[in-house]
Backbone as JSON Lines, residues from 0, in Angstrom:
{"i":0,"aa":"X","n":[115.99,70.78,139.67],"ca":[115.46,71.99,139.05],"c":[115.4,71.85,137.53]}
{"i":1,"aa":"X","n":[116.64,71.0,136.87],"ca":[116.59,71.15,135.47],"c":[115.41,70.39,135.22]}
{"i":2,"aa":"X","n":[115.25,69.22,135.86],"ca":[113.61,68.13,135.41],"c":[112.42,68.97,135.62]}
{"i":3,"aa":"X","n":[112.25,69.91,136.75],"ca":[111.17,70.55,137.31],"c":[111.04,71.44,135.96]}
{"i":4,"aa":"X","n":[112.04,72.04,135.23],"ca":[111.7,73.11,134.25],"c":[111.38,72.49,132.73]}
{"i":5,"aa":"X","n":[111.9,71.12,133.02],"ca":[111.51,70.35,131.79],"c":[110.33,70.15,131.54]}
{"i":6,"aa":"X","n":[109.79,69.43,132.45],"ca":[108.39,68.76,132.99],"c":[107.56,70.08,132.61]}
{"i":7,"aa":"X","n":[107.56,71.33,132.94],"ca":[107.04,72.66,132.82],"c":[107.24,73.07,130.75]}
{"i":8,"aa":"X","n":[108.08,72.73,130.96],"ca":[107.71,73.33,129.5],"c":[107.35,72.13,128.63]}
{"i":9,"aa":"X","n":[107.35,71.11,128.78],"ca":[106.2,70.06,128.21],"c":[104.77,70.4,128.45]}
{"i":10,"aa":"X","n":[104.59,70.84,129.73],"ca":[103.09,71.46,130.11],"c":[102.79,72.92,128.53]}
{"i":11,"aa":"X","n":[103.56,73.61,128.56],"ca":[103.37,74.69,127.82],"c":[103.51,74.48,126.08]}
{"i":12,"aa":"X","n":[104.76,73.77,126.12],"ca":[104.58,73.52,124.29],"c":[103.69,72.44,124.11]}
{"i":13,"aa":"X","n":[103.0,71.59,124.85],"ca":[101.73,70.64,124.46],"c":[101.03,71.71,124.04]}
{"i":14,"aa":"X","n":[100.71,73.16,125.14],"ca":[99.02,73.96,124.92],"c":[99.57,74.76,124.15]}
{"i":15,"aa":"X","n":[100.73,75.35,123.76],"ca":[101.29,76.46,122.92],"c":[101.51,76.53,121.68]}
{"i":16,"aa":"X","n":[102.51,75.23,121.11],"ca":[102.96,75.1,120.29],"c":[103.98,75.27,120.45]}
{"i":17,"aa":"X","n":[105.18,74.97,119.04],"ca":[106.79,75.29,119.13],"c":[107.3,76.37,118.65]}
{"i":18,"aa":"X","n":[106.14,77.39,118.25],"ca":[106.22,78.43,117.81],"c":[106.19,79.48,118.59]}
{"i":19,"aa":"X","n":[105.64,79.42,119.49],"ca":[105.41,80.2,120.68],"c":[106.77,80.82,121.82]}
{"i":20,"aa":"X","n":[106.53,81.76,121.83],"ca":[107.68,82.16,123.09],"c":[107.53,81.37,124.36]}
{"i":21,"aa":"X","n":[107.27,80.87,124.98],"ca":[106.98,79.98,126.24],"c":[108.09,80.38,127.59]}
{"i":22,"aa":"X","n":[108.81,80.84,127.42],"ca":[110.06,81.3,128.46],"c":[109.09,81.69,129.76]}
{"i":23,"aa":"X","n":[108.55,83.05,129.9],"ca":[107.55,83.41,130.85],"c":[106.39,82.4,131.45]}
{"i":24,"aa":"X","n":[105.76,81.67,130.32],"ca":[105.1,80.33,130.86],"c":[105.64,79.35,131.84]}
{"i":25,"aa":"X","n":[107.04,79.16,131.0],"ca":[107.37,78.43,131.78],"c":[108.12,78.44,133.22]}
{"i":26,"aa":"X","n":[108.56,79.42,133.47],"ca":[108.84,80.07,134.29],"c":[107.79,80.22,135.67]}
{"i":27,"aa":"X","n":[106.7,80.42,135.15],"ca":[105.5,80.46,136.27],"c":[104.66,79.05,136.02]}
{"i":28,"aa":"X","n":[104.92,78.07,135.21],"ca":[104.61,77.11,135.18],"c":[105.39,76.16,136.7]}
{"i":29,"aa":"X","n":[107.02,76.92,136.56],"ca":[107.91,76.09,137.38],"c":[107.9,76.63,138.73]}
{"i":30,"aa":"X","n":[107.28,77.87,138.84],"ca":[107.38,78.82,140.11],"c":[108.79,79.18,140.38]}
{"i":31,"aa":"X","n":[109.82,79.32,139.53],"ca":[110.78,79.98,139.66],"c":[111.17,81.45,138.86]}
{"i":32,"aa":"X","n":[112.52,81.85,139.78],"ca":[112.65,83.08,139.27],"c":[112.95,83.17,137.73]}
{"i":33,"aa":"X","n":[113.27,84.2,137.36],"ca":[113.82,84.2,135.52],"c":[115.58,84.09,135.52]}
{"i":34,"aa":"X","n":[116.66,84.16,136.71],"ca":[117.82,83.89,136.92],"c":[117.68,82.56,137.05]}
{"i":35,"aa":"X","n":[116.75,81.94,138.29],"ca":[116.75,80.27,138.12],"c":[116.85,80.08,136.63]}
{"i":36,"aa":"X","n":[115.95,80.42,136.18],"ca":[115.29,79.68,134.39],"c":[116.78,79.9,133.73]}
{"i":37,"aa":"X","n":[117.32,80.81,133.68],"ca":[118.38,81.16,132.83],"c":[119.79,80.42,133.36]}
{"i":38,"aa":"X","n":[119.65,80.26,134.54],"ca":[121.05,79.11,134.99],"c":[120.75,77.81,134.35]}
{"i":39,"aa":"X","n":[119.97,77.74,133.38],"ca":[119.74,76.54,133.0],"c":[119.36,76.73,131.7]}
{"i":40,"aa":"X","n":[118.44,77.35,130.87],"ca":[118.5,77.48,129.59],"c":[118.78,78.88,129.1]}
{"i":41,"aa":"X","n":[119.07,79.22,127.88],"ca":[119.44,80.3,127.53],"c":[118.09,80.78,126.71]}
{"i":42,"aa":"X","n":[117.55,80.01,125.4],"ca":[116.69,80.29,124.96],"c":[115.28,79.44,124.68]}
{"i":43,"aa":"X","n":[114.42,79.69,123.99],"ca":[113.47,78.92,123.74],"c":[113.57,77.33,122.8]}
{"i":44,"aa":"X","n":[114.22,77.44,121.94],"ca":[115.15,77.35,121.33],"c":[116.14,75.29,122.37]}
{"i":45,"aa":"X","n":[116.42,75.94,123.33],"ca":[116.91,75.18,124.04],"c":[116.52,74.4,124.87]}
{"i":46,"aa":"X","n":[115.52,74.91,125.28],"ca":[114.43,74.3,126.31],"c":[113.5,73.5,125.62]}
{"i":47,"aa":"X","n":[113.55,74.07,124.15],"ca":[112.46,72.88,123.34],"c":[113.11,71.65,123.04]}
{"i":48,"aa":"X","n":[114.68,72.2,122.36],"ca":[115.22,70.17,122.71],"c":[115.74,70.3,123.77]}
{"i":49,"aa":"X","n":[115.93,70.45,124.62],"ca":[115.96,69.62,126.16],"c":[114.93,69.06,126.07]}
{"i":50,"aa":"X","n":[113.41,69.57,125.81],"ca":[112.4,68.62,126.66],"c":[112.12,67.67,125.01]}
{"i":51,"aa":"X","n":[112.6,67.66,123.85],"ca":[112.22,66.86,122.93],"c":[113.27,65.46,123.23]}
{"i":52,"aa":"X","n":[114.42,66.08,123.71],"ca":[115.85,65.11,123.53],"c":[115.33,64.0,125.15]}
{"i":53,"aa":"X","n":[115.17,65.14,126.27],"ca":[114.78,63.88,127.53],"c":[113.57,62.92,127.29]}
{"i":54,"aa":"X","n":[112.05,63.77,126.82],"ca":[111.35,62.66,127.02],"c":[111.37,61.94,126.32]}
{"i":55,"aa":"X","n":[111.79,61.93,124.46],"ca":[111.59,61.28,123.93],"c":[113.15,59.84,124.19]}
{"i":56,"aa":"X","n":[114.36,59.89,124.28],"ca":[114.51,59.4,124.64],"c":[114.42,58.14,125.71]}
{"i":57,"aa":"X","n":[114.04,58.8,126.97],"ca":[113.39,58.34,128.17],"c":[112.53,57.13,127.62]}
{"i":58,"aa":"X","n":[111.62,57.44,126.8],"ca":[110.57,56.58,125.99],"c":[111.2,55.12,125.1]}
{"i":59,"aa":"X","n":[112.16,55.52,124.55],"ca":[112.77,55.15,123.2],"c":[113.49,53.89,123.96]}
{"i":60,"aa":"X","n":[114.94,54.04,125.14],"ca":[115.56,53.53,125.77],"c":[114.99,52.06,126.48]}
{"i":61,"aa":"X","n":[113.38,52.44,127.36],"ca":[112.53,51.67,127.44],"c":[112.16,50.63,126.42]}
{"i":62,"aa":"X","n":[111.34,50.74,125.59],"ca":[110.71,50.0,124.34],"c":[112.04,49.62,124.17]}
{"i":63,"aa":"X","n":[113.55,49.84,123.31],"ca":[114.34,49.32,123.05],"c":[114.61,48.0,124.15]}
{"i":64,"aa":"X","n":[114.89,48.24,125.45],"ca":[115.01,47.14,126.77],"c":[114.07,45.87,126.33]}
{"i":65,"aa":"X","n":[112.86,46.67,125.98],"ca":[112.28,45.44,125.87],"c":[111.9,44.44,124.47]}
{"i":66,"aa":"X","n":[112.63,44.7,123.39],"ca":[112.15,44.64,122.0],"c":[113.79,43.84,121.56]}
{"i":67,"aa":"X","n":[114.84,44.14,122.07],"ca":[116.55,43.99,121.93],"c":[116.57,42.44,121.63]}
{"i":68,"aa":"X","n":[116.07,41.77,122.23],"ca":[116.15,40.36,122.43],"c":[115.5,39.44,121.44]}
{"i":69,"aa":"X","n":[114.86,40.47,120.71],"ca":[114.39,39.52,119.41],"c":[114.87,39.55,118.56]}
{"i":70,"aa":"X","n":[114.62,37.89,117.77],"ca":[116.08,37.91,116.99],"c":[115.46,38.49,115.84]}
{"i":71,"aa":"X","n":[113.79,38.85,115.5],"ca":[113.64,39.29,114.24],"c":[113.73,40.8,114.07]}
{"i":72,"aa":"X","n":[114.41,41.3,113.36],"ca":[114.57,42.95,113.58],"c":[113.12,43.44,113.14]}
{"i":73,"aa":"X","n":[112.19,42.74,112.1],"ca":[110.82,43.61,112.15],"c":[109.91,43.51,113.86]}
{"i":74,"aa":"X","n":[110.07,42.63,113.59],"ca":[109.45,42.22,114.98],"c":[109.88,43.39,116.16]}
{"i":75,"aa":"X","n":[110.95,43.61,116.26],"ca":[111.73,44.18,117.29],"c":[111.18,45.84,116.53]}
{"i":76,"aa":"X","n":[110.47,46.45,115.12],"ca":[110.21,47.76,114.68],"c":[109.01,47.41,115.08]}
{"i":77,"aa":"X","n":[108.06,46.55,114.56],"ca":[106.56,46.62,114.98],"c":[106.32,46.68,116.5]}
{"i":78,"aa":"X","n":[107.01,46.11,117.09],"ca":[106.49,46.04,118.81],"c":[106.82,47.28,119.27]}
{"i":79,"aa":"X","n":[108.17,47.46,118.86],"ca":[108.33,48.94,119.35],"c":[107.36,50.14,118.82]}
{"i":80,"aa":"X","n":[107.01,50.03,117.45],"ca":[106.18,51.22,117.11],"c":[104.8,50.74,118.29]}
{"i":81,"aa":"X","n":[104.42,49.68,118.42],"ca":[103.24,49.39,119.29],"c":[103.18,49.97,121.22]}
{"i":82,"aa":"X","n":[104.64,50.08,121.49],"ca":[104.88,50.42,122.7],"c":[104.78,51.7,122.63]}
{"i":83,"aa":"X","n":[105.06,52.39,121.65],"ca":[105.44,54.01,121.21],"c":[103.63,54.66,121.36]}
{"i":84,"aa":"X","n":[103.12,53.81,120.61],"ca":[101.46,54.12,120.68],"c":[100.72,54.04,121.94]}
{"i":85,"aa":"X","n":[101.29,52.38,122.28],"ca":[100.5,52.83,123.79],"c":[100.84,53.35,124.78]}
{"i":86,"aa":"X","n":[102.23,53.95,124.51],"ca":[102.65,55.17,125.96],"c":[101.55,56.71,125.68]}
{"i":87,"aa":"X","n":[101.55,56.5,123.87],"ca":[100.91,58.01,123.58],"c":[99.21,57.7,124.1]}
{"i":88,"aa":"X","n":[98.62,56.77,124.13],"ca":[97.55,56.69,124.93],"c":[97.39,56.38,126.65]}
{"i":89,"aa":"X","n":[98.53,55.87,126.86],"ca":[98.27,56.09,128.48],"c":[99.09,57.36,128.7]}
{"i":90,"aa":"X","n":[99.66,57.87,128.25],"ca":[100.1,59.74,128.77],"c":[99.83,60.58,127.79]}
{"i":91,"aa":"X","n":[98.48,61.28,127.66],"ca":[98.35,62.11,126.99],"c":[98.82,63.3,126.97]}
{"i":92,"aa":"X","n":[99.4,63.74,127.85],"ca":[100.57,64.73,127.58],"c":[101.67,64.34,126.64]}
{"i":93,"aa":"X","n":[102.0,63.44,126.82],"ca":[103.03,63.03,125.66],"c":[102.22,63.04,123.92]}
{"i":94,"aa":"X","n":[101.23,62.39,123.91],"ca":[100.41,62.64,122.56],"c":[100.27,63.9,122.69]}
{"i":95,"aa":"X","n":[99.55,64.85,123.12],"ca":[99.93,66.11,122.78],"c":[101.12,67.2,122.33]}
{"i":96,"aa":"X","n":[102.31,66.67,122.98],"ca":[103.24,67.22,122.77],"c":[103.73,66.85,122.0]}
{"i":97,"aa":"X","n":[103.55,65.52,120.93],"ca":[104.25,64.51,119.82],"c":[103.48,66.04,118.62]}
{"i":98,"aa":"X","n":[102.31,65.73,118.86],"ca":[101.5,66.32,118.47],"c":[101.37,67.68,117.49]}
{"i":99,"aa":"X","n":[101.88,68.74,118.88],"ca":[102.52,69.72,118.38],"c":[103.93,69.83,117.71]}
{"i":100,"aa":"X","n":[104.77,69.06,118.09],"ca":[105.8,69.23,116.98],"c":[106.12,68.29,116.04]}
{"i":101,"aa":"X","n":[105.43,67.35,115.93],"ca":[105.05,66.79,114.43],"c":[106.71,66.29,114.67]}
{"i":102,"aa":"X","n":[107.69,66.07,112.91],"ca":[108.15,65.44,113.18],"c":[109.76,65.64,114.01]}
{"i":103,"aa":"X","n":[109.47,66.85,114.54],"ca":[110.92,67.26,115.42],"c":[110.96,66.02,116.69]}
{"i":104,"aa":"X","n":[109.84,65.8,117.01],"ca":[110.08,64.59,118.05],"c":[110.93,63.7,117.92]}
{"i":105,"aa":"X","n":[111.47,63.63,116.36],"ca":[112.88,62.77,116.68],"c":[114.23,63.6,116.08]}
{"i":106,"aa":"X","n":[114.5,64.65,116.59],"ca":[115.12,65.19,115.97],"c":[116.75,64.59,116.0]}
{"i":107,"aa":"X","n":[117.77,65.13,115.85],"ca":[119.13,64.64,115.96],"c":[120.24,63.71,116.7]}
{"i":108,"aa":"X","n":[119.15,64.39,118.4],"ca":[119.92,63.53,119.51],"c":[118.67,62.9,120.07]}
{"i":109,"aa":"X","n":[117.69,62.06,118.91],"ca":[117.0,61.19,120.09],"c":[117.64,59.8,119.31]}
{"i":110,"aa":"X","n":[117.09,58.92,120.7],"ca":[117.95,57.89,120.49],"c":[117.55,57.23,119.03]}
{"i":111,"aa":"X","n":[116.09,57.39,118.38],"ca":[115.79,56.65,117.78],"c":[116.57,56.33,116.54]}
{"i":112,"aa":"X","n":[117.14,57.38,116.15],"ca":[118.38,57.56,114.97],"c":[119.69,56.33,115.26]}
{"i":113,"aa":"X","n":[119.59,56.03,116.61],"ca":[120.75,54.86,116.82],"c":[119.83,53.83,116.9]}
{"i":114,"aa":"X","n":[118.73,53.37,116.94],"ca":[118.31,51.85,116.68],"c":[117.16,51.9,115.9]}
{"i":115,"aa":"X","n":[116.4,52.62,114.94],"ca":[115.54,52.37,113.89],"c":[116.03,51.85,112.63]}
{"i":116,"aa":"X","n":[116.97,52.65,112.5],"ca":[117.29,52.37,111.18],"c":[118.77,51.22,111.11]}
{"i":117,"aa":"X","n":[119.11,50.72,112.32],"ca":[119.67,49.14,112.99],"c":[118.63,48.23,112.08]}
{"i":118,"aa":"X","n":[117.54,48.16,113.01],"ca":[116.27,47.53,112.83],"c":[115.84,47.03,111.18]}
{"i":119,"aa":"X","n":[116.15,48.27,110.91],"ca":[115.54,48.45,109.6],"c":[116.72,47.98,108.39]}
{"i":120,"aa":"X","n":[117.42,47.96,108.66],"ca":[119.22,47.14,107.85],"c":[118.77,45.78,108.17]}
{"i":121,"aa":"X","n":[118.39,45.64,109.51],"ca":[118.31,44.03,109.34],"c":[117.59,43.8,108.9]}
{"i":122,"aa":"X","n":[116.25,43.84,109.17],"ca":[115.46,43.47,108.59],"c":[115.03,43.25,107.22]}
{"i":123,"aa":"X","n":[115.71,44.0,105.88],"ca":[116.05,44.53,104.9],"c":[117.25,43.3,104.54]}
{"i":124,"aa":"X","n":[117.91,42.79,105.24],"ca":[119.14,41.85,105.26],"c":[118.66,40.43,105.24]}
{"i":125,"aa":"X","n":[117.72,40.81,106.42],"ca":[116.87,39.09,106.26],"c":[115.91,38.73,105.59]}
{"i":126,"aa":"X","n":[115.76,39.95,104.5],"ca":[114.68,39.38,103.69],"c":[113.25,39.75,104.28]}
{"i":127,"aa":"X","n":[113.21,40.52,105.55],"ca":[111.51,40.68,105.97],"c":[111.13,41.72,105.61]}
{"i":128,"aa":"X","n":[111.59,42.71,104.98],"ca":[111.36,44.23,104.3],"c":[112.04,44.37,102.56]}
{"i":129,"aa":"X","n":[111.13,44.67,101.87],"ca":[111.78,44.93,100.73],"c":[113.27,45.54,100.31]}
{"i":130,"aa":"X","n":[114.27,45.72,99.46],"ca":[115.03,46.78,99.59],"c":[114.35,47.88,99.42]}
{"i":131,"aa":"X","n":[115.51,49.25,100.23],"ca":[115.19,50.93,100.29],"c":[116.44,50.91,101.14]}
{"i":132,"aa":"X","n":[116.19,52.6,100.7],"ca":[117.46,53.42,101.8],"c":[116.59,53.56,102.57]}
{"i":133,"aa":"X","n":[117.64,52.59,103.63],"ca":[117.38,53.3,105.34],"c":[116.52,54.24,105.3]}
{"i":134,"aa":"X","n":[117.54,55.62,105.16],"ca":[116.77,56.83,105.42],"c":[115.5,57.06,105.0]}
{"i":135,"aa":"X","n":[114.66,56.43,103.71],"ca":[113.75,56.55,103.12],"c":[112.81,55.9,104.08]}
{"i":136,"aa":"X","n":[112.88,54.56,104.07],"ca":[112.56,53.61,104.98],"c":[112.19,54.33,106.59]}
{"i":137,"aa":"X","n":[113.08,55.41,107.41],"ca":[113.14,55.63,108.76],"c":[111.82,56.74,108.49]}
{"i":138,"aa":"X","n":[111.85,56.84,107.32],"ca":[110.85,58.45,107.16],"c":[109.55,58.0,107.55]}
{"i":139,"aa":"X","n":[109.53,57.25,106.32],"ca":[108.41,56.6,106.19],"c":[107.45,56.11,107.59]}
{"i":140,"aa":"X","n":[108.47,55.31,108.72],"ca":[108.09,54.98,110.0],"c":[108.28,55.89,110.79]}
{"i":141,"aa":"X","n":[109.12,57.14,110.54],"ca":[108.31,58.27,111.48],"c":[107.4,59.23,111.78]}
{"i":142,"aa":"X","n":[107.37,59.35,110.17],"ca":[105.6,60.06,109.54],"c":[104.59,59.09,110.18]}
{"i":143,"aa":"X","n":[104.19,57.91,110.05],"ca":[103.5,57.19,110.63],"c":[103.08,57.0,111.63]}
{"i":144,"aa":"X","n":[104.24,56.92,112.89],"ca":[104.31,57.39,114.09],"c":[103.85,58.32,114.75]}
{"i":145,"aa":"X","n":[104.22,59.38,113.71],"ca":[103.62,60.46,114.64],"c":[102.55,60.88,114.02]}
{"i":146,"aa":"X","n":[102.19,60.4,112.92],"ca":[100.65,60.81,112.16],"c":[99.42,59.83,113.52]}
{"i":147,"aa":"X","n":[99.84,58.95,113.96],"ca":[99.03,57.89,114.53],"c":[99.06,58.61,116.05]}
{"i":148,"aa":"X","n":[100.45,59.22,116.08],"ca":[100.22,59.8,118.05],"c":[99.54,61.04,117.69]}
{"i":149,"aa":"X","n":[99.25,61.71,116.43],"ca":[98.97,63.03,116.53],"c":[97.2,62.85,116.36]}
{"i":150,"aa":"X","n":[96.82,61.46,116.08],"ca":[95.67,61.57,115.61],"c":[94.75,60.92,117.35]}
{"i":151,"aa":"X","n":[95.51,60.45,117.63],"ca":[95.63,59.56,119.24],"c":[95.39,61.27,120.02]}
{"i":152,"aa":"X","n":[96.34,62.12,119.79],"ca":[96.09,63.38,121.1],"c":[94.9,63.85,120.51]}
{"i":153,"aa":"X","n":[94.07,63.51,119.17],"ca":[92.81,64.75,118.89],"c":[91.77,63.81,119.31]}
{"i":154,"aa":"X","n":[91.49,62.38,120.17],"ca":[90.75,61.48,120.33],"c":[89.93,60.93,118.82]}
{"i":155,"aa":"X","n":[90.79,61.18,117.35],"ca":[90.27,60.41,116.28],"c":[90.99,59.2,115.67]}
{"i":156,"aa":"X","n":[91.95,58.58,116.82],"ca":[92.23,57.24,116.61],"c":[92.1,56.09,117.81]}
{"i":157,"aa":"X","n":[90.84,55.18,117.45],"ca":[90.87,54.32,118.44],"c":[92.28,52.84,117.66]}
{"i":158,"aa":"X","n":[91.96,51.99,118.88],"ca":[93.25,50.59,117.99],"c":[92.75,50.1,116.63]}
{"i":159,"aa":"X","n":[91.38,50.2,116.47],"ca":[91.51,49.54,114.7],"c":[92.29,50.79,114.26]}
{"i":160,"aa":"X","n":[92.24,52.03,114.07],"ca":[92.88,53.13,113.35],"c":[94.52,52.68,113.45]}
{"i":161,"aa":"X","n":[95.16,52.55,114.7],"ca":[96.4,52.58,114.37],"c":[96.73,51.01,114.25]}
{"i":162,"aa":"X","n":[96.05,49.84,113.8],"ca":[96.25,48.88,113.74],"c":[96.29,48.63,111.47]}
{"i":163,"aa":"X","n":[95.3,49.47,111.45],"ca":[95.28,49.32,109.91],"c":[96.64,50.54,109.65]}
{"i":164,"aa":"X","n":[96.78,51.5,110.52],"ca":[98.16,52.09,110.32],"c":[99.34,51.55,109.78]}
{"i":165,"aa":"X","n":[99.17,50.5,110.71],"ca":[100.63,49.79,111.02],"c":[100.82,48.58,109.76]}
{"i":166,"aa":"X","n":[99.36,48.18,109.48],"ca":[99.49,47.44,108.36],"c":[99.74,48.13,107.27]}
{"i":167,"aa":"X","n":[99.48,49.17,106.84],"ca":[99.38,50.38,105.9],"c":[100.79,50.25,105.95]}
{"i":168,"aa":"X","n":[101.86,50.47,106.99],"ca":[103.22,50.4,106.61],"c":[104.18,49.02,106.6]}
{"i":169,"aa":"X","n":[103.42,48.09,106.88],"ca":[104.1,47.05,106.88],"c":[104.07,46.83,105.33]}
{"i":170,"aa":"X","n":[103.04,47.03,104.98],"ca":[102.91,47.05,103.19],"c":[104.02,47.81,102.56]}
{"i":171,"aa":"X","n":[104.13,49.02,102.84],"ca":[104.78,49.87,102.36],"c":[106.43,49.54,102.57]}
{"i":172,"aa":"X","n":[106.88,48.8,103.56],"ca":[108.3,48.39,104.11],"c":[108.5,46.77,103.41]}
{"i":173,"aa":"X","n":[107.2,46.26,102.39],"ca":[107.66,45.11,101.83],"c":[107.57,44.15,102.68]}
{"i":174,"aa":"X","n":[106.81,44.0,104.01],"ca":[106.89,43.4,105.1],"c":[105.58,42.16,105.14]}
{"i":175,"aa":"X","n":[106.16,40.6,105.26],"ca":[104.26,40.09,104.64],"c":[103.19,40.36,105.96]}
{"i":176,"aa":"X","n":[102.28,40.41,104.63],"ca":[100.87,40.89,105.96],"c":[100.32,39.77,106.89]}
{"i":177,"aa":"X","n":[100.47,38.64,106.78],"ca":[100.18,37.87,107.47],"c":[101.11,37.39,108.88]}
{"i":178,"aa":"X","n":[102.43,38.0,108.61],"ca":[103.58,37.86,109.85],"c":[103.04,39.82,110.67]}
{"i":179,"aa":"X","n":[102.56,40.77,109.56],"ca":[102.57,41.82,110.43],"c":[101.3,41.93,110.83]}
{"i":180,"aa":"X","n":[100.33,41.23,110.83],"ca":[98.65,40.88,111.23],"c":[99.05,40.13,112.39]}
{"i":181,"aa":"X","n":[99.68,38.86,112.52],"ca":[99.64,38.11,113.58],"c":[100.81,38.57,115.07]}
{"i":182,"aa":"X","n":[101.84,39.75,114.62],"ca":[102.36,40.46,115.28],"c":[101.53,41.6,116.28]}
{"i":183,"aa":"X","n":[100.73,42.24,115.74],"ca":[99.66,42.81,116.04],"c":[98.49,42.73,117.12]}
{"i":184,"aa":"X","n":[98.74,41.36,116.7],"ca":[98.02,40.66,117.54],"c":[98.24,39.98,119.01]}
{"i":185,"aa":"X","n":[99.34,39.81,118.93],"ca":[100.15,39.68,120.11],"c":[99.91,40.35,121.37]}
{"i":186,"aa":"X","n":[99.28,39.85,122.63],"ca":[99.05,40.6,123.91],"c":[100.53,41.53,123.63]}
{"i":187,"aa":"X","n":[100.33,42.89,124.89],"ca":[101.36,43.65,124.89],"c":[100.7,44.34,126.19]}
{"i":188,"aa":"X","n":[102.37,44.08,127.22],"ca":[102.18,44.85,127.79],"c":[102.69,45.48,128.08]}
{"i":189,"aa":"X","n":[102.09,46.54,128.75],"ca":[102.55,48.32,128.94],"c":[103.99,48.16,129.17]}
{"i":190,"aa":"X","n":[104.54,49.39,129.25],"ca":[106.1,49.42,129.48],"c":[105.99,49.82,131.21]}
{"i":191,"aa":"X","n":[106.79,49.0,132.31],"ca":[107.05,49.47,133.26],"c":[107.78,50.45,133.64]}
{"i":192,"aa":"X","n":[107.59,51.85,133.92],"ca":[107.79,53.27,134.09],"c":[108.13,53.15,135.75]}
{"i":193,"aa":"X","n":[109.26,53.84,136.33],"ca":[108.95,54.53,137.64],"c":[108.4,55.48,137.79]}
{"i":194,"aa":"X","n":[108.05,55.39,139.42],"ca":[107.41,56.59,139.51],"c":[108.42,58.47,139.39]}
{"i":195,"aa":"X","n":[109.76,58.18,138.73],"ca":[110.5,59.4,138.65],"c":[110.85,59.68,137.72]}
{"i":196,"aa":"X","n":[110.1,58.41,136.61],"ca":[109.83,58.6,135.27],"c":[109.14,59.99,134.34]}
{"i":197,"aa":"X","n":[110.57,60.87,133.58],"ca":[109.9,62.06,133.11],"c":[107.85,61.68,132.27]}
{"i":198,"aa":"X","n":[108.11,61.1,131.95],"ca":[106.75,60.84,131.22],"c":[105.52,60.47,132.47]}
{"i":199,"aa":"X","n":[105.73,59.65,133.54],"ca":[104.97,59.45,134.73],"c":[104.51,60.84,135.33]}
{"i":200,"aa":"X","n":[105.89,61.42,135.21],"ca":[105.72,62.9,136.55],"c":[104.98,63.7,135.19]}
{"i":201,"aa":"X","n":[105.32,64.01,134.23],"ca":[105.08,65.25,133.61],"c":[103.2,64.85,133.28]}
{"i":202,"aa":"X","n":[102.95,63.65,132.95],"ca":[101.63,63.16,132.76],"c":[100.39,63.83,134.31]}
{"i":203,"aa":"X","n":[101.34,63.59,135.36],"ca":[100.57,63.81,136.06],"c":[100.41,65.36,136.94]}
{"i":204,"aa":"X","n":[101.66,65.6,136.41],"ca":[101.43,67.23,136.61],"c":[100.08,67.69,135.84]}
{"i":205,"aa":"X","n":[100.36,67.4,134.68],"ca":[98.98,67.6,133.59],"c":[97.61,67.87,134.09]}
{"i":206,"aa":"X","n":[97.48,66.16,134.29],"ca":[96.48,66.22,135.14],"c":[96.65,67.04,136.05]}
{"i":207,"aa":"X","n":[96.97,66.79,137.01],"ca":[96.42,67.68,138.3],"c":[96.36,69.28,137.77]}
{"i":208,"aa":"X","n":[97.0,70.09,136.97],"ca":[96.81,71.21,136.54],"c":[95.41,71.07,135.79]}
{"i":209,"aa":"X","n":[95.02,69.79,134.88],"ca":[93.53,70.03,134.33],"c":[92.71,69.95,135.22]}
{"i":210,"aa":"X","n":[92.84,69.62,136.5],"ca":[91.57,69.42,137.32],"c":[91.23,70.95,138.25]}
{"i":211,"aa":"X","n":[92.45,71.14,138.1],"ca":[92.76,72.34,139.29],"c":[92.15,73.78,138.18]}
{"i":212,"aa":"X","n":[91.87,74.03,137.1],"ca":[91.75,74.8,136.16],"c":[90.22,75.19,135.82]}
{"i":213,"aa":"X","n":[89.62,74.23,136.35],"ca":[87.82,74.66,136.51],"c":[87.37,75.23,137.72]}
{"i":214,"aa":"X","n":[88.53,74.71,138.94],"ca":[88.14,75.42,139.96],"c":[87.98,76.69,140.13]}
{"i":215,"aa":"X","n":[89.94,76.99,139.27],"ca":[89.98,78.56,139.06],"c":[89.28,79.57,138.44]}
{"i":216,"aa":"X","n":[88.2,78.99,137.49],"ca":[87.52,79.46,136.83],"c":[86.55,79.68,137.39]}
């Protein structure tokens, strides 16, 4: 029930916003009562990081699995920002919902706060990033991030857009362009998701609610 109400209010703050009351949405989004809803969240408030803290994590944990093993820490930020992009184009529910809350998507308890700015010490250590504070440095690659997924959910970024992105910050992180050009370049493939994967299920709730929505009309 707690995933079923998650999955539901990702449906609603994608079309709403984070400004929005959504409680009642989501509620008939989930087909449950308002005691169900409340044995589980209290406010709006709560339900927005629940569903910021699960999916984005969920996401983060992945790409990390597969990026850990390299010994270059840029390497291990560029691939990952590259996995981050192409989840936001194969689940556009997720680009939408990056979307709407801009940069709360990484707010306090997502994981990315425990391995970006890892990444970013080393890399900074080995000489592949200029010096900066971390923190300056993590900004910088999360504005980016989500400037590139937010421009990805309005269909005005194809891959040259977030490819000169990424060079745009490899510049900016002191990073040479010819190691972050030929990184880039690198086949990549998708991240393997189950099928009980919050981002799998909530993507396809989506869908099937966009298809089902002309009928009703």
């Amino acid at each position: 029930m707690h995933r079923k109400l998650v999955e539901s209010a990702l449906l609603v703050f994608a079309e709403k916003g984070v400004d929005a009351s959504v409680i009642e949405d989501v509620i008939a989004a989930a087909g449950v009562s308002r005691g169900t809803f409340y044995n589980y969240f209290r406010t709006n408030a709560d339900l927005l990081a629940a569903a910021i803290e699960e999916l984005g994590n969920e996401l983060v944990e992945h790409i990390e699995a597969r990026v850990r093993s390299f010994p270059s820490p840029a390497a291990r930020l560029f691939t990952g920002l590259r996995l981050y992009l192409a989840a936001a184009r194969r689940f556009p529910l997720f680009a939408r919902f990056v979307a709407r809350i801009g940069p709360l998507a990484i707010g306090p308890g997502n994981r990315v706060n425990a391995y970006i700015p890892v990444h970013i010490a080393g890399a900074i250590a080995r000489g592949e990033f200029a010096e900066a504070p971390v923190g300056v440095a993590l900004d910088v690659v999360v504005g980016v991030g989500v400037m590139i997924v937010s421009r990805i959910a309005s269909g005005e970024a194809d891959a040259a857009y977030g490819d000169a992105m990424l060079l745009a910050l490899a510049r900016a992180l002191g990073f040479d362009l010819a190691r972050a050009e030929a990184l880039l370049s690198e086949p990549l493939a998708p991240l393997s998701l189950g099928a009980d994967s919050l981002l799998v299920q909530s993507d396809a709730r989506a869908k099937t609610r966009d298809r089902q929505e002309p009928q009703r009309s």
